[in-house]
Structure formats: structure tokens, C-alpha cells
MARMI-388278 format. One record per atom (N, C-alpha, C, O, CB): x, y negated, z negated; residue in one letter; atom name. Coordinates in steps of 0.05 Angstrom, whole numbers. Each point is the difference from the previous one (the first is absolute). Glycine has a CB too. Layout:
# MARMI-388278
+--------+--------+--------+---+----+
:      x :      y :      z : r :  a :
+--------+--------+--------+---+----+
:      X :      Y :      Z : A : CA :
...
+--------+--------+--------+---+----+
This chain:
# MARMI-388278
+--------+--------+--------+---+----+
:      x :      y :      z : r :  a :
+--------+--------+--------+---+----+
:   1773 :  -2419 :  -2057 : X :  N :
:     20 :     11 :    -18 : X : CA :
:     -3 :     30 :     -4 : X :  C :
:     20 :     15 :     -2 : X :  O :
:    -19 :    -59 :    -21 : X : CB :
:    -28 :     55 :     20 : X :  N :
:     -7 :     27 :    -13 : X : CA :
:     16 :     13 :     34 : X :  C :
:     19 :     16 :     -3 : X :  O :
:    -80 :    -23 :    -41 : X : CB :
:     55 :      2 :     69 : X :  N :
:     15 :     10 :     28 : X : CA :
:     30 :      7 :     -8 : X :  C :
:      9 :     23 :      3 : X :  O :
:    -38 :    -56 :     31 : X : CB :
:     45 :      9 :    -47 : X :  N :
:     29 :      1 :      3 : X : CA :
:     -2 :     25 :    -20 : X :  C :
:     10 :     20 :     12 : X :  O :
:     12 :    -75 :     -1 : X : CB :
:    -32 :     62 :    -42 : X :  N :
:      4 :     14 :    -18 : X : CA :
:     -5 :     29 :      5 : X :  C :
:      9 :     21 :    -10 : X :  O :
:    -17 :    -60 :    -14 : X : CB :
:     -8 :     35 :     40 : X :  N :
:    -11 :     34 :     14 : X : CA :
:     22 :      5 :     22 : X :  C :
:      7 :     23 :      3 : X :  O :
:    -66 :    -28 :     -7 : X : CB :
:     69 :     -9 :     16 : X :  N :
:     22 :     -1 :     19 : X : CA :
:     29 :      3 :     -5 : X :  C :
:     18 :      6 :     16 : X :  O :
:    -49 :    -31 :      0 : X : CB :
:     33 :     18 :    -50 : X :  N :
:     27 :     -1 :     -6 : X : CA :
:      1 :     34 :    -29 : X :  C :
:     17 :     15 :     -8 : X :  O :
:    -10 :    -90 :     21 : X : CB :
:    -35 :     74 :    -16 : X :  N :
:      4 :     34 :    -15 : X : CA :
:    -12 :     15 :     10 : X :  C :
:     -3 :     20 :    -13 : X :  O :
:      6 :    -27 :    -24 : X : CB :
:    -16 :      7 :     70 : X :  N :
:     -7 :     26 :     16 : X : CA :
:     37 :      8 :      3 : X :  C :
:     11 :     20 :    -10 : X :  O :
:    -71 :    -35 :     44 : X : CB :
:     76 :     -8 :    -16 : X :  N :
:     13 :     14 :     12 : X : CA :
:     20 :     10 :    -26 : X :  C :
:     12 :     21 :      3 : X :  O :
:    -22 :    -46 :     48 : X : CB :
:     14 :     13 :    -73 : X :  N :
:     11 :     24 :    -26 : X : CA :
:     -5 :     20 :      3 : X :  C :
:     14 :     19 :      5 : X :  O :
:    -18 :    -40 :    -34 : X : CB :
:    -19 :     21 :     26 : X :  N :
:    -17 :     27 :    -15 : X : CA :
:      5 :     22 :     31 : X :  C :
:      6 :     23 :     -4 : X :  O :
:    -56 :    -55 :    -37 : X : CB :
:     48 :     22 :     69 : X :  N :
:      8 :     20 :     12 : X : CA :
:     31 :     14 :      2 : X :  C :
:      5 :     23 :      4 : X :  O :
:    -46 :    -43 :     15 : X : CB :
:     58 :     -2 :    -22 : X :  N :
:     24 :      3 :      4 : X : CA :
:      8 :     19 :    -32 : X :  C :
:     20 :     15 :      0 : X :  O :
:    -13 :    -65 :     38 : X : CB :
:    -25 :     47 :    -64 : X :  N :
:      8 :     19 :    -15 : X : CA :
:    -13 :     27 :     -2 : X :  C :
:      2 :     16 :    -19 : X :  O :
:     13 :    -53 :      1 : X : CB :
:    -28 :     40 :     39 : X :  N :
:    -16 :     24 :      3 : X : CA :
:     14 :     12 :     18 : X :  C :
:      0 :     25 :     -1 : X :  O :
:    -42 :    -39 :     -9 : X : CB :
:     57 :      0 :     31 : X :  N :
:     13 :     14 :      6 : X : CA :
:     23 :     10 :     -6 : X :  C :
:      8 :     22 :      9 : X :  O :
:    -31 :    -36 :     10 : X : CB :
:     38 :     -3 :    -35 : X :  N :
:     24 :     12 :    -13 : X : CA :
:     -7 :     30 :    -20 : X :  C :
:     14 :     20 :      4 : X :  O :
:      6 :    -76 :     -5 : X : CB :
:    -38 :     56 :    -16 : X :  N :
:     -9 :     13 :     -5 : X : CA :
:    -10 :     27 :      4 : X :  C :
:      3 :     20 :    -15 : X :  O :
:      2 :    -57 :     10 : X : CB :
:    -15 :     36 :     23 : X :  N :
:     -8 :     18 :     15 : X : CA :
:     23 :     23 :     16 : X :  C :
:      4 :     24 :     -1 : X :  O :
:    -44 :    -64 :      2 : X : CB :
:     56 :     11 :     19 : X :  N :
:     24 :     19 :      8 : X : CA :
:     12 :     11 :    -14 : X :  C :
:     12 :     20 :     10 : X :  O :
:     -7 :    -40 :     15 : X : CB :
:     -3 :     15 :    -53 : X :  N :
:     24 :      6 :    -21 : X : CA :
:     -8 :     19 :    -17 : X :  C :
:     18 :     13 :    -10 : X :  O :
:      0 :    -55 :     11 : X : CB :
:    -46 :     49 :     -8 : X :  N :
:     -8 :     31 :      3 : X : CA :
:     -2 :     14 :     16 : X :  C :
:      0 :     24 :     -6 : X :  O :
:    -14 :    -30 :    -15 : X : CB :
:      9 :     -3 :     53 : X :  N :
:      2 :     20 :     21 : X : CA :
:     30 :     18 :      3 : X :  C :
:      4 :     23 :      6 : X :  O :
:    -41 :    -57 :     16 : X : CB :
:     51 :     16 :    -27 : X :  N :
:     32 :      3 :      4 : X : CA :
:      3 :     20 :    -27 : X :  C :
:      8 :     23 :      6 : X :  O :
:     11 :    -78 :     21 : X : CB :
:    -23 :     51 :    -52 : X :  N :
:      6 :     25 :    -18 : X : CA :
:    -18 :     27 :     11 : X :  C :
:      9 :     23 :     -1 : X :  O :
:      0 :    -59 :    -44 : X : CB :
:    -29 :     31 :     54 : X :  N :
:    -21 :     26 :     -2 : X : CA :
:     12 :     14 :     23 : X :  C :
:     -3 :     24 :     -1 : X :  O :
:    -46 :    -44 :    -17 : X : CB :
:     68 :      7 :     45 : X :  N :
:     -3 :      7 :     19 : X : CA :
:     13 :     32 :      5 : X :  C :
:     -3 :     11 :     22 : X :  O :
:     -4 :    -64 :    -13 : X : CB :
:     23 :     66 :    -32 : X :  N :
:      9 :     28 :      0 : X : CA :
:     -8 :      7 :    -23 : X :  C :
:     16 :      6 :    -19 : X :  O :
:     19 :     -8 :     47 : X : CB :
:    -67 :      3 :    -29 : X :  N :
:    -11 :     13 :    -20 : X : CA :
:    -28 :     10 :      4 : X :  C :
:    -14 :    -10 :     18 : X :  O :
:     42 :    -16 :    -44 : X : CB :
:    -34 :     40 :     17 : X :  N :
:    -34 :      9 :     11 : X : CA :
:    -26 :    -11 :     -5 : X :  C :
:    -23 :      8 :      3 : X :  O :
:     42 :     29 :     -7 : X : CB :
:     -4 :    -71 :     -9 : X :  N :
:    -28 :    -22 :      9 : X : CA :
:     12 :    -11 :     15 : X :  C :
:      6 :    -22 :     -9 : X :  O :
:    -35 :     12 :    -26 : X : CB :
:     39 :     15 :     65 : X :  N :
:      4 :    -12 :     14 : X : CA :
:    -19 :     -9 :     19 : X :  C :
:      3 :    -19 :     16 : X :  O :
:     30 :     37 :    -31 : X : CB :
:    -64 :      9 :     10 : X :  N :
:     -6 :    -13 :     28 : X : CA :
:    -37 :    -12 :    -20 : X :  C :
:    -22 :     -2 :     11 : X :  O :
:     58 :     47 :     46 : X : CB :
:    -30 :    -52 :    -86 : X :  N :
:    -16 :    -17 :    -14 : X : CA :
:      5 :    -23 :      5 : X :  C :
:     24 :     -1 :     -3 : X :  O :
:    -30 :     25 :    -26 : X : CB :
:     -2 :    -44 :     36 : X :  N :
:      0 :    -27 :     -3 : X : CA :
:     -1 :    -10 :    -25 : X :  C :
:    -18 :    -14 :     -9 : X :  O :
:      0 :     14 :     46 : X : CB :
:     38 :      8 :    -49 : X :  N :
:     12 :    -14 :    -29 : X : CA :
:     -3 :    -25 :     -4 : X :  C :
:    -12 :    -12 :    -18 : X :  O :
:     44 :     40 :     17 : X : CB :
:    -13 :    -43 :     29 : X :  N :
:      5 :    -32 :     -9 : X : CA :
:    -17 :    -11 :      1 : X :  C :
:     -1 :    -15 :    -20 : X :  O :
:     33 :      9 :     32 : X : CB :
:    -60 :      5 :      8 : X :  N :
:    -19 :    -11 :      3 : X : CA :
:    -19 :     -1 :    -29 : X :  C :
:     -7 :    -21 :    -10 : X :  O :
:     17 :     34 :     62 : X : CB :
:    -15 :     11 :    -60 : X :  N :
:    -15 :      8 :    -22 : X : CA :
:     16 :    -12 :    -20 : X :  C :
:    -11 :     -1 :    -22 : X :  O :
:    -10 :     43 :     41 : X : CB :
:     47 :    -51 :    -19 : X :  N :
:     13 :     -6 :    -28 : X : CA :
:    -15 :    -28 :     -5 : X :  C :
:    -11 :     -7 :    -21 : X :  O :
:     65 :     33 :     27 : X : CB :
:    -50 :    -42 :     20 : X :  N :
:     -4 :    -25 :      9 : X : CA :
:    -30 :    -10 :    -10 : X :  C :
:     -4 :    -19 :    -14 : X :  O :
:     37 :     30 :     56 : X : CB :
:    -51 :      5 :    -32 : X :  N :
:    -32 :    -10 :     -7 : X : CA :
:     -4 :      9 :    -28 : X :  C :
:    -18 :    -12 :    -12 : X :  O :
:     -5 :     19 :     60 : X : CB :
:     38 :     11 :    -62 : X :  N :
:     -7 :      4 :    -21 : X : CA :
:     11 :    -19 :    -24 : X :  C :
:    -15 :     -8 :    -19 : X :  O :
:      8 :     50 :     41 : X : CB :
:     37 :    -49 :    -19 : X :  N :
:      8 :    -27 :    -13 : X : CA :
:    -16 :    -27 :      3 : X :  C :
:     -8 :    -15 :    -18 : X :  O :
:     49 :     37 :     24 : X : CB :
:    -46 :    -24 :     28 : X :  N :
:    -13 :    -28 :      2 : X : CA :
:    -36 :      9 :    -12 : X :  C :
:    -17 :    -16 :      9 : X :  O :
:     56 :     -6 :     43 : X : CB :
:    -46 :     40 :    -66 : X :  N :
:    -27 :      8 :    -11 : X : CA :
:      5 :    -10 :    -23 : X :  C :
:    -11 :    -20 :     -9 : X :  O :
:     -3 :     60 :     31 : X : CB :
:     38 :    -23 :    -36 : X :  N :
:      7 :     -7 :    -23 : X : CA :
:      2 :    -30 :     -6 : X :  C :
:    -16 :    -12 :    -16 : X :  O :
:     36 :     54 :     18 : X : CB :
:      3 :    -55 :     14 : X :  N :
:     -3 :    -32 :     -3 : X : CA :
:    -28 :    -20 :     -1 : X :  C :
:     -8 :    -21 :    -11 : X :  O :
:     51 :     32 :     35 : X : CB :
:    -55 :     12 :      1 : X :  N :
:    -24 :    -26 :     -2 : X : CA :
:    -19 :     -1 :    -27 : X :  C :
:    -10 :    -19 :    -12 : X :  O :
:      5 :     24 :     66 : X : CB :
:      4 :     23 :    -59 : X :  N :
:    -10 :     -2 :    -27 : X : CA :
:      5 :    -14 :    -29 : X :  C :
:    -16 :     -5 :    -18 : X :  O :
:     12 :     38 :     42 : X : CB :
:     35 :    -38 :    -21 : X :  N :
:     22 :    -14 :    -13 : X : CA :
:    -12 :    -27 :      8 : X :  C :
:    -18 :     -6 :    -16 : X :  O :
:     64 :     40 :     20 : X : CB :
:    -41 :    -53 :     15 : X :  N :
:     -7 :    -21 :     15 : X : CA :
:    -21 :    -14 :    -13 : X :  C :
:      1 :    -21 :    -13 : X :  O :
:     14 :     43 :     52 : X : CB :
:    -40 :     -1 :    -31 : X :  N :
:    -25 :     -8 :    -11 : X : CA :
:    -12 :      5 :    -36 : X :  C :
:    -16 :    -12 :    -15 : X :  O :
:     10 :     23 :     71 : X : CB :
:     20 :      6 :    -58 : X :  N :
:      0 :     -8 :    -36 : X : CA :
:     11 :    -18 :     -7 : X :  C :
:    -11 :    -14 :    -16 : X :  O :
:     11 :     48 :      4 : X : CB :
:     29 :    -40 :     23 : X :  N :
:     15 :    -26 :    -20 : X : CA :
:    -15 :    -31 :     11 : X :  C :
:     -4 :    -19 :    -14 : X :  O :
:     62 :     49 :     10 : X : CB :
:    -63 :    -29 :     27 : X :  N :
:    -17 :    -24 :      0 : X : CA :
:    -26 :     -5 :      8 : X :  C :
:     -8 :    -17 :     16 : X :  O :
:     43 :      8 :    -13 : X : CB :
:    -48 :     28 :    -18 : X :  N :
:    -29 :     -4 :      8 : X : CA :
:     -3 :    -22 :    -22 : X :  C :
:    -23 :     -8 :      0 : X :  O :
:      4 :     58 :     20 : X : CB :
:     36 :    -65 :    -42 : X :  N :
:    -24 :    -12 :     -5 : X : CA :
:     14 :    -32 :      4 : X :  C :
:    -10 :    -21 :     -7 : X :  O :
:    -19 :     62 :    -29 : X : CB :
:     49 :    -39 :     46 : X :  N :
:     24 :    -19 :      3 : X : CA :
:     -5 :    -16 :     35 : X :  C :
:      0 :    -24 :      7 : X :  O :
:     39 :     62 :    -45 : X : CB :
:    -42 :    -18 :     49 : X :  N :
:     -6 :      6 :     30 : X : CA :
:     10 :    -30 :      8 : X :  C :
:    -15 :    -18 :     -6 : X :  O :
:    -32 :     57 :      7 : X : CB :
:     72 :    -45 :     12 : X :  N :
:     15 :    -29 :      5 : X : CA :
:     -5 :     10 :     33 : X :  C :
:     -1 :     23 :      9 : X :  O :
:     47 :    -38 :    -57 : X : CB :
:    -51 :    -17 :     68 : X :  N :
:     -3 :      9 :     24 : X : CA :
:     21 :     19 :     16 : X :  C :
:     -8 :     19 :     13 : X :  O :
:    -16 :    -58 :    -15 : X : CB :
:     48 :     35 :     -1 : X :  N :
:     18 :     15 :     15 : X : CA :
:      0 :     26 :     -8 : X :  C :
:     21 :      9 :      9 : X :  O :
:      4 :    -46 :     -2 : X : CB :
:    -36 :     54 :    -18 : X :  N :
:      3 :     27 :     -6 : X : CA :
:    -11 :     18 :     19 : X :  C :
:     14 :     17 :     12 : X :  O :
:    -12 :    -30 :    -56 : X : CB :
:    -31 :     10 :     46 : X :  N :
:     -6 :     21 :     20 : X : CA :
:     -2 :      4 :     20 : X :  C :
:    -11 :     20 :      9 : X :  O :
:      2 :    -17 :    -29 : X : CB :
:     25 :    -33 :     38 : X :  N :
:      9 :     -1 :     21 : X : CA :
:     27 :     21 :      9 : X :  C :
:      6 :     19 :     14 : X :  O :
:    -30 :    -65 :    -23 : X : CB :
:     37 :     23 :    -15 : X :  N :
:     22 :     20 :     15 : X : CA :
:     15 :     17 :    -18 : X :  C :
:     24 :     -1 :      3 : X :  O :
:    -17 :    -32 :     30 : X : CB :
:    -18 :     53 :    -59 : X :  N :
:      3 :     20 :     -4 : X : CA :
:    -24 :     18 :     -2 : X :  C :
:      3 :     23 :     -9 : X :  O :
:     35 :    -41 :     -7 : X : CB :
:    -68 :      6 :     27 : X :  N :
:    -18 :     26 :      6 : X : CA :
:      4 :     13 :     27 : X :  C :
:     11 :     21 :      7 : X :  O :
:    -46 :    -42 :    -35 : X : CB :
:     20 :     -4 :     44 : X :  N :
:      2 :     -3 :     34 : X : CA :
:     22 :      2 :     13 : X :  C :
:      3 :      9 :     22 : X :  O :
:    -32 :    -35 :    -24 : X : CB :
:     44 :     18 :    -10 : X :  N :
:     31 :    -13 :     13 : X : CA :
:     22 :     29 :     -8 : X :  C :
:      7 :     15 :     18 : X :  O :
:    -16 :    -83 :    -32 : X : CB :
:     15 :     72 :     -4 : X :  N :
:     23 :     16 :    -13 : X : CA :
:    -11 :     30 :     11 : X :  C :
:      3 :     15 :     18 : X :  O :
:     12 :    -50 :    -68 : X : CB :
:    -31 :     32 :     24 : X :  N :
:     -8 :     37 :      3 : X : CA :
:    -20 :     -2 :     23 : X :  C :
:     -2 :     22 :     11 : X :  O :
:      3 :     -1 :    -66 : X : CB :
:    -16 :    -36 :     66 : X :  N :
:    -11 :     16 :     24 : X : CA :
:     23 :      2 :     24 : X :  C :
:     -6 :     11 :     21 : X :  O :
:    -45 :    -30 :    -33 : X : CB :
:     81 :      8 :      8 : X :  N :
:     15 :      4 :     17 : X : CA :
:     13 :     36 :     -4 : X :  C :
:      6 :     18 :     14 : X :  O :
:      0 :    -78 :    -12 : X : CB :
:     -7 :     56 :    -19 : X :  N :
:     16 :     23 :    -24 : X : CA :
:    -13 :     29 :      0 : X :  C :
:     13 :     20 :      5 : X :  O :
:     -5 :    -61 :    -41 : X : CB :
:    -37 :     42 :     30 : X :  N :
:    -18 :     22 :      4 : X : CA :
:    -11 :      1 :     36 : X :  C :
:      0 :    -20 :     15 : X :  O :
:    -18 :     13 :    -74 : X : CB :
:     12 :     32 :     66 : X :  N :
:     -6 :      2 :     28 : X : CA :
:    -19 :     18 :      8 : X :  C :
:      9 :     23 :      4 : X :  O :
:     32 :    -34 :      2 : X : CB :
:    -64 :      8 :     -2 : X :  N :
:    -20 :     28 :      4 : X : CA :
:     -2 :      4 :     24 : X :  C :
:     -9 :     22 :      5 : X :  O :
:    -19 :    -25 :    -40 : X : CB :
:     33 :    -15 :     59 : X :  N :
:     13 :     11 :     28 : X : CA :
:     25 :     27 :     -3 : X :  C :
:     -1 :     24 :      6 : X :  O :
:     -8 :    -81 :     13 : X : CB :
:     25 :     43 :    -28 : X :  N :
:     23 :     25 :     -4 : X : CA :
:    -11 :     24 :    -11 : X :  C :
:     -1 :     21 :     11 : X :  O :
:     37 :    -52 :    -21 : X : CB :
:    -47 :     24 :    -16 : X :  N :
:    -16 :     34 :     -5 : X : CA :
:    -10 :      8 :      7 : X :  C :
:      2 :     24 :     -6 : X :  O :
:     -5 :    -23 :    -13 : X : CB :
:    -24 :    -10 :     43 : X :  N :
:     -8 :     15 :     14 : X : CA :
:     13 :      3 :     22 : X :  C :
:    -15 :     14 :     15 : X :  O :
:    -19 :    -21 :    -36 : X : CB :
:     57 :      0 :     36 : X :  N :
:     20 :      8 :     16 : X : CA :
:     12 :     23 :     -4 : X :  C :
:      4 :     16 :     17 : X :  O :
:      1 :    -55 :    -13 : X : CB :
:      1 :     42 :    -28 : X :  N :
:     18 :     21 :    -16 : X : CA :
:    -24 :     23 :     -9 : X :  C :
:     10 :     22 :     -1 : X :  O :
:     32 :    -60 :    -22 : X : CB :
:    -64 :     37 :     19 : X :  N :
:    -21 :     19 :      2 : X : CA :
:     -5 :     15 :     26 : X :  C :
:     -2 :     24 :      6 : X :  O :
:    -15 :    -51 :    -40 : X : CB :
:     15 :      4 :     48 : X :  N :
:    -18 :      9 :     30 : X : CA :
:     30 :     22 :     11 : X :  C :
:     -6 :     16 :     17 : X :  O :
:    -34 :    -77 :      4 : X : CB :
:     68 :     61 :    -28 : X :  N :
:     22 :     10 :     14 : X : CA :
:      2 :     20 :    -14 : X :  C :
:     11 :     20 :      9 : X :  O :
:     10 :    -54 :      9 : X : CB :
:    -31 :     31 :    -52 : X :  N :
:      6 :     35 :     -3 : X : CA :
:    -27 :     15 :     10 : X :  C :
:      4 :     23 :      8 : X :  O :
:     30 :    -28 :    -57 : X : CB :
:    -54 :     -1 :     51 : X :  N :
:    -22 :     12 :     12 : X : CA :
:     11 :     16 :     32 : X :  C :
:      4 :     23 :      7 : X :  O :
:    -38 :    -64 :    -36 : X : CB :
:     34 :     12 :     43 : X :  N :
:     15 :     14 :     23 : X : CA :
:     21 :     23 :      2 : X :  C :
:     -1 :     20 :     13 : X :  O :
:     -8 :    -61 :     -3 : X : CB :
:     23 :     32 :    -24 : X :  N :
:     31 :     26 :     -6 : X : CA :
:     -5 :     23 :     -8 : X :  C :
:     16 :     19 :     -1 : X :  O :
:     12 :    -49 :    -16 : X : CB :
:    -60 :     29 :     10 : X :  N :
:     -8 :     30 :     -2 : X : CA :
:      4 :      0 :    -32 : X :  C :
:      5 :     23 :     -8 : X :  O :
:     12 :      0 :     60 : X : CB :
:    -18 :    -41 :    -71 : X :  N :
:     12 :      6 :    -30 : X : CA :
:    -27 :    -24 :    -15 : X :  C :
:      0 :    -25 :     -5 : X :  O :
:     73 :     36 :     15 : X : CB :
:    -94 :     12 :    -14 : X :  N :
:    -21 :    -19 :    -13 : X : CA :
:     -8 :      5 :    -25 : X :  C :
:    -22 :     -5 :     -9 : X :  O :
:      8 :     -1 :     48 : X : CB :
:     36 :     19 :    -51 : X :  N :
:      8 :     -4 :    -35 : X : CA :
:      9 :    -30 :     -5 : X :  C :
:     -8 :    -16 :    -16 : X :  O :
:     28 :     68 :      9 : X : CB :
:      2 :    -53 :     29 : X :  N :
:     19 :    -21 :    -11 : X : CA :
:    -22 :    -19 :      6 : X :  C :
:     -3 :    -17 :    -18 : X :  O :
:     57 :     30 :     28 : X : CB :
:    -75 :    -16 :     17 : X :  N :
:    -15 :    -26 :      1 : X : CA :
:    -15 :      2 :    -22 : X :  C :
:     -3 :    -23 :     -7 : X :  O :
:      2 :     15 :     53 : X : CB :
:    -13 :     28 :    -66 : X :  N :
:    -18 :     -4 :    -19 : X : CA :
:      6 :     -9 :    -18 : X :  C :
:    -13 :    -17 :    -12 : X :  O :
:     -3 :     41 :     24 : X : CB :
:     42 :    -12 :    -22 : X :  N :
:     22 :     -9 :    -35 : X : CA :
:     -3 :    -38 :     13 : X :  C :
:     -9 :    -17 :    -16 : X :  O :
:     67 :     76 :      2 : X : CB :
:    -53 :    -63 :     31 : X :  N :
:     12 :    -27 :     13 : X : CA :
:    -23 :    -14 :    -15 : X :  C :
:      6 :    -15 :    -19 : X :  O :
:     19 :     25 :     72 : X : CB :
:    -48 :     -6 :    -48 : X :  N :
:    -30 :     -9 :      1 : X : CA :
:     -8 :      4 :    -29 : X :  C :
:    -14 :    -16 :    -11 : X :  O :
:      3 :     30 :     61 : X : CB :
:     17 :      3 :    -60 : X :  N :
:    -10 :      8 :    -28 : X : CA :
:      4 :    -18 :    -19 : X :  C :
:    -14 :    -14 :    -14 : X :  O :
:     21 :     57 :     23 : X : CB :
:     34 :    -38 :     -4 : X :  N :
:     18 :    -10 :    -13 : X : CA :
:      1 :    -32 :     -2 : X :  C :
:      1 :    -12 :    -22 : X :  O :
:     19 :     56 :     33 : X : CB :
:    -19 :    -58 :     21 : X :  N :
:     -3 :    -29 :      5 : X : CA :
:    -33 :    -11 :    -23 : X :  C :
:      2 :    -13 :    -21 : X :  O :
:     26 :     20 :     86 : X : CB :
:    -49 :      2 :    -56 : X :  N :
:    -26 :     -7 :    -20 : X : CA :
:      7 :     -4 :    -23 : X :  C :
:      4 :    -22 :     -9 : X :  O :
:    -33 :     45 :     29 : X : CB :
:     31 :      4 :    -36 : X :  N :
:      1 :      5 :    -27 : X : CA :
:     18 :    -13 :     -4 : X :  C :
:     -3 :    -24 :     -4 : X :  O :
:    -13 :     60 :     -3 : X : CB :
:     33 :    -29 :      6 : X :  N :
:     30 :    -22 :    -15 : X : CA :
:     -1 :    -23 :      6 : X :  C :
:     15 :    -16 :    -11 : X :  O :
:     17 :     43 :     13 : X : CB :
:    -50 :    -35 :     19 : X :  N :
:     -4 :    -30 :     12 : X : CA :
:    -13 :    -22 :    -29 : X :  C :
:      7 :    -21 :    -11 : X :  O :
:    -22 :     46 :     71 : X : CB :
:    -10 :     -3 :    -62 : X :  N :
:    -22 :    -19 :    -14 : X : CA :
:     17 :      6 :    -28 : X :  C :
:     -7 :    -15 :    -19 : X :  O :
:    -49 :     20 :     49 : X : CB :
:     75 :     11 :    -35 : X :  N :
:     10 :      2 :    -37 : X : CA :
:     16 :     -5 :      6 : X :  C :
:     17 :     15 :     -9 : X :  O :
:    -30 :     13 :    -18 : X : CB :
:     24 :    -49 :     43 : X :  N :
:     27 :    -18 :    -13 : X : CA :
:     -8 :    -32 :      9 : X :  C :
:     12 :    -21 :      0 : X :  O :
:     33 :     65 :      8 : X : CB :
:    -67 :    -36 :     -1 : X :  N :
:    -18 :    -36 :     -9 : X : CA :
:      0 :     -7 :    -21 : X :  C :
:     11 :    -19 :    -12 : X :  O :
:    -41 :     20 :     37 : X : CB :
:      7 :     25 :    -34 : X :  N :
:     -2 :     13 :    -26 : X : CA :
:     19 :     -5 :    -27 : X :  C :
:     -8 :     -8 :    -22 : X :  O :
:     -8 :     37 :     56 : X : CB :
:     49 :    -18 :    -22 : X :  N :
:     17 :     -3 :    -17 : X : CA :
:     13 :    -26 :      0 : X :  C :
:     17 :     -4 :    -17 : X :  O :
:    -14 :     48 :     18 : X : CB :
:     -8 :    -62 :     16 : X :  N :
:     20 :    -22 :      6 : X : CA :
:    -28 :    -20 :    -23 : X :  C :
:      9 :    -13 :    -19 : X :  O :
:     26 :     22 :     88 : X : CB :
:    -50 :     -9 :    -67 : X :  N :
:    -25 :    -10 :    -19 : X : CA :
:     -1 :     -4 :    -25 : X :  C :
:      1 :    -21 :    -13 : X :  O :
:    -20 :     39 :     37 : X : CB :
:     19 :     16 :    -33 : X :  N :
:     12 :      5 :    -28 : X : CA :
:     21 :    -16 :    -13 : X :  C :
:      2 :    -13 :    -21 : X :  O :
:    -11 :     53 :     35 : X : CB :
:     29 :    -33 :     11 : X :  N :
:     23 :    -12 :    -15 : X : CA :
:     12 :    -23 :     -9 : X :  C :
:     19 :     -5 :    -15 : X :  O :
:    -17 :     34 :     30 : X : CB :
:    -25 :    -49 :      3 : X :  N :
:     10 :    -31 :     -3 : X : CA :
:    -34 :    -17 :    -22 : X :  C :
:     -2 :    -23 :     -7 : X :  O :
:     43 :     21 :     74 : X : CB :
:    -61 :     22 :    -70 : X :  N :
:    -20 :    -13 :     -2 : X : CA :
:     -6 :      9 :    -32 : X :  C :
:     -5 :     24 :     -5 : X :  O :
:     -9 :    -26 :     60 : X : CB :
:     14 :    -13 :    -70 : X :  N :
:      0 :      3 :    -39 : X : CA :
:    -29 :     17 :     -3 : X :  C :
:    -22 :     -7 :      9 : X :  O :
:     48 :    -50 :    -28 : X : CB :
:    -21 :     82 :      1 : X :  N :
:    -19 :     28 :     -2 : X : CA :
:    -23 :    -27 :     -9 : X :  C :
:      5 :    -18 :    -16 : X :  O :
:     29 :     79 :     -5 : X : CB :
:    -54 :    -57 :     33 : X :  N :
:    -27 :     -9 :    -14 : X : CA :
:     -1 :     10 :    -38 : X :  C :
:     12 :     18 :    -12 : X :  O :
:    -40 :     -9 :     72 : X : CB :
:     17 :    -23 :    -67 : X :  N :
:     -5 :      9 :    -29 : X : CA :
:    -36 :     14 :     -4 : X :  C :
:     -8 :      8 :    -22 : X :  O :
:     50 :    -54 :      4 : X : CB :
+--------+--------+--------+---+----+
């Protein structure tokens, strides 16, 4: 069962990463983050955010079908660290190794604070 659930929210989670993704590429594409990898970075940073979301609201609930197929399954379809380092290794090459560093900086940090924030926001302030 946990196969079919990882099988039925990988291929979500890729098919909305890619919508996603194209659909900031397509606004940025006559603008001067064009040659940032916006969509990608939009992508890992929501599916950061969610997982953080994810794992606060049911850490204490934790029902089997969840982190199949919205840990493993959804957002690992959804988030992509092949692509980022795809999209790193090409601005490096292109001769533009600001854009690969912001990429790197930006992907980390905002990575681990919207775990961070997805946590917060579903998990009751300790007293």
C-alpha cells in the first residue's frame, strides 16, 4: 500500500512542481531574474515550508498514509535538489557565479526557515 501512496503523490508532487515552476519561469522570462532559477527555488522552498507544516500537524496524530504519500510521495516529488544543483552547476558554467552562490545561499537559508516557519505555524507555542 505505502508503494501505491508514494506512487500516487510522487507523481503530484512532480507534475505540481512543474506547473509551478514553468509558470514562474514564463513571468520572469522578460525580466532580469531571468537567468535565476526562480521556479525551482520557489518549489523547494514551499515544499520546506509544507514539510514543516506536515510534520507539526501530525507529529502527534501521525495516521499511516501521511508520510508516504505527502512526505515521500508529494513533496519529495515536488522539491528537487538534482534540479538545483543542475541550475547551480549552469550558472557556474555560464560564467555567472553570483547567481550560483545567491542560488546556494538563498536555497539553504530559506530552506531550513520555512521548515522552521511551516512548524511554528501549525505547532501550539509551548508554555
Amino acid at each position: 500500500m505505502n508503494a501505491l501512496l508514494i506512487f500516487l503523490g510522487g507523481g503530484l508532487g512532480a507534475l505540481s512542481r512543474w506547473g509551478l515552476s514553468s509558470g514562474i519561469e514564463k513571468i520572469t522570462l522578460k525580466t532580469s531574474l531571468h537567468k535565476f532559477p526562480l521556479g525551482i527555488l520557489a518549489c523547494n522552498l514551499l515544499g520546506c515550508f509544507l514539510i514543516g507544516c506536515v510534520f507539526g500537524y501530525f507529529a502527534q496524530k501521525n495516521p499511516a498514509w501521511v508520510f508516504p504519500l505527502l512526505v515521500t510521495g508529494f513533496l519529495g516529488g515536488f522539491t528537487t535538489f538534482s534540479t538545483f544543483s543542475r541550475d547551480t552547476f549552469e550558472a557556474i558554467n555560464d560564467g555567472l557565479p553570483l547567481i550560483a552562490v545567491m542560488n546556494i545561499v538563498l536555497s539553504v537559508l530559506l530552506g531550513v526557515l520555512a521548515v522552521w516557519a511551516g512548524l511554528r505555524l501549525v505547532t501550539p507555542a509551548a508554555s
